[in-house]
N, C-alpha and C positions, 0 to 999 in steps of 0.2 A: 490570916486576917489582912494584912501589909496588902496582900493581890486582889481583895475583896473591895480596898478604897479605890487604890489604882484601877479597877476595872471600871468602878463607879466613878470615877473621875472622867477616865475617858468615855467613856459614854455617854457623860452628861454632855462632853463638848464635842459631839460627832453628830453629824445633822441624822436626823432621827429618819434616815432612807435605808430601806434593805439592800438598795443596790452599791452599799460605798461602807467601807469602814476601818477604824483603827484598832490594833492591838498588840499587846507584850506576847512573847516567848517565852517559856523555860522547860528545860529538857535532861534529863540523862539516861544516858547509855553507856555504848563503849564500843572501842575500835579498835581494829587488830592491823597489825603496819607488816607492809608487802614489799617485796622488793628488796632495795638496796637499806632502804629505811629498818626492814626488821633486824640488821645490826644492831638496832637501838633499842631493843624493846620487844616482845609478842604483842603488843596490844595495851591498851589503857582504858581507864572508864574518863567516860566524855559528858563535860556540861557544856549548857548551849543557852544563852541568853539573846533573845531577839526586838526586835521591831516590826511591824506591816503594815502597810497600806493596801486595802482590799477596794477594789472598784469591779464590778461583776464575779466573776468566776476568776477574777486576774490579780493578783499578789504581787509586789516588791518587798523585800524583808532584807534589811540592815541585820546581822546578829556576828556574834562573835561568839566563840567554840574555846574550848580548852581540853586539852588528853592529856590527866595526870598520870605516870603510870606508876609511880610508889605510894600513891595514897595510901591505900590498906598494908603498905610494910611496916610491920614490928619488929621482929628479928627471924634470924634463919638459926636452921642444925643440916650438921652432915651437908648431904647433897644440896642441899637445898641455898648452901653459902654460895656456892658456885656461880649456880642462877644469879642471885641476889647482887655476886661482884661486878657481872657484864652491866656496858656501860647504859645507864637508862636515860633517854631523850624524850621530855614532853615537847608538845607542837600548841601556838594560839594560834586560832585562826579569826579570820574578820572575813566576810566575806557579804555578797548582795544576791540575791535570789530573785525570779521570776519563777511564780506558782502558780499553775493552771490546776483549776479541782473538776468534776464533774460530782454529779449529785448521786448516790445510789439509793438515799430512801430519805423518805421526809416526812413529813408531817401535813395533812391537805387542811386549809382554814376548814370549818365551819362554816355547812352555810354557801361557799363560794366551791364549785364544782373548776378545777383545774388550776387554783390558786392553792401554792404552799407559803409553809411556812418558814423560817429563815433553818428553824433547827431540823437538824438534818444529817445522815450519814456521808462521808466524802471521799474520794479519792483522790489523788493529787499527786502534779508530775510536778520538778522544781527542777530549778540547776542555776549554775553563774559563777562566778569568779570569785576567787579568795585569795587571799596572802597570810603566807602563814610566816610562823616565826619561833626557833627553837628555844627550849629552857632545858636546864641543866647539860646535859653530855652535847647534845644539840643546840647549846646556846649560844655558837658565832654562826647560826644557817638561819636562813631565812631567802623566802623566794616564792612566785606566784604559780597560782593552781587552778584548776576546776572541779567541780563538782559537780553532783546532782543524785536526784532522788525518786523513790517513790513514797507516798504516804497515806495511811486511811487514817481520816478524821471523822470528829464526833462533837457538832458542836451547838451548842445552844445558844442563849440570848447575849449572853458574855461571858460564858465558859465553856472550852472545848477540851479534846485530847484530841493526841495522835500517839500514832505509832510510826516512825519513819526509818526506810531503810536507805542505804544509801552509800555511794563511794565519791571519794577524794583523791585527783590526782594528783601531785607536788614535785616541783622541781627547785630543790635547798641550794643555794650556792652559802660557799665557807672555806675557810683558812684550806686550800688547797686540794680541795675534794667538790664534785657536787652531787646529790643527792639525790637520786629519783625513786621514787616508790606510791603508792597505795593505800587509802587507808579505808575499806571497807566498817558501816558502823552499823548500830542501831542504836535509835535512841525511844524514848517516852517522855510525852511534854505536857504540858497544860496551856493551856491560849486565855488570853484573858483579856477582855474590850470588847467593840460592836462587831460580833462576827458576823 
């Protein structure tokens, strides 16, 4: 309900043009750490909080990321301690994006032969710069990155999905070590504003 006001808020204060619009992020998945990084970890589930600014087919997005990876631990037996003792490192990320989509299937008005309508099937190529920053076993690293993605979206008047795939490259500097690795993810989101 909370993303039902928020969508209708923004909407209400976004000029009512198909070709320009605002909206929220939220997402999860999970990402598996490659490299020097998977010392730290096999991977973790990942949430993803965003921002956009849409002007055509062209996206800017503010979001910040988080890879918890002992969320779901309770306890261990046997074999399974071992695991559980190596050292575990989550990562935040902040990061800005540049989102190009192209349309794959839409909706034709009524009536108007070659005019669509804003809701519509999407694909979409992203990428840009992030800084990330370690918690727990990883908490004196921190260092900047790149990313990018691929993603098919699904989105209507002020609600969307996606599905996005995607990698992260990172370079951690820390108490006498520095850090390169990978973080291959996929996530699941909902959009919510004037898409």
């Amino acid at each position: 309900m909370r993303w039902l006001v928020i969508a209708i808020a923004i909407t209400a204060a976004t000029p009512a043009r198909a070709d320009s619009g605002y909206y929220l992020t939220e997402g999860f998945g999970g990402g598996d750490y490659d490299g020097q990084l998977a010392r730290y970890g096999g991977g973790a589930p990942r949430f993803h909080i965003g921002f956009g600014m849409r002007r055509d087919d062209t996206s800017f997005e503010l979001f910040g990321s988080f890879l918890i990876p002992d969320l779901y631990y309770v306890d261990c037996y046997g074999e399974e301690c071992a695991y559980a003792a190596r050292p575990q490192g989550g990562l935040n990320t902040v990061g800005i994006d540049v989102r190009r989509r192209w349309r794959l299937l839409s909706l034709r008005r009524f009536g108007k032969p070659g005019v669509y309508e804003r809701p519509g099937v999407f694909v979409a190529l992203h990428g840009g710069a992030r800084w990330f920053g370690g918690e727990e076993a990883l908490s004196d690293y921190a260092g900047p990155g790149i990313g990018g993605g691929v993603a098919l979206e699904g989105d209507l008047w002020i609600l969307g999905y996606y599905l996005d795939l995607g990698l992260d490259l990172l370079h951690l500097e820390g108490p006498g070590e520095t850090i390169r690795g990978s973080i291959p993810y996929m996530m699941f989101g909902a959009k919510f504003g004037w898409l």
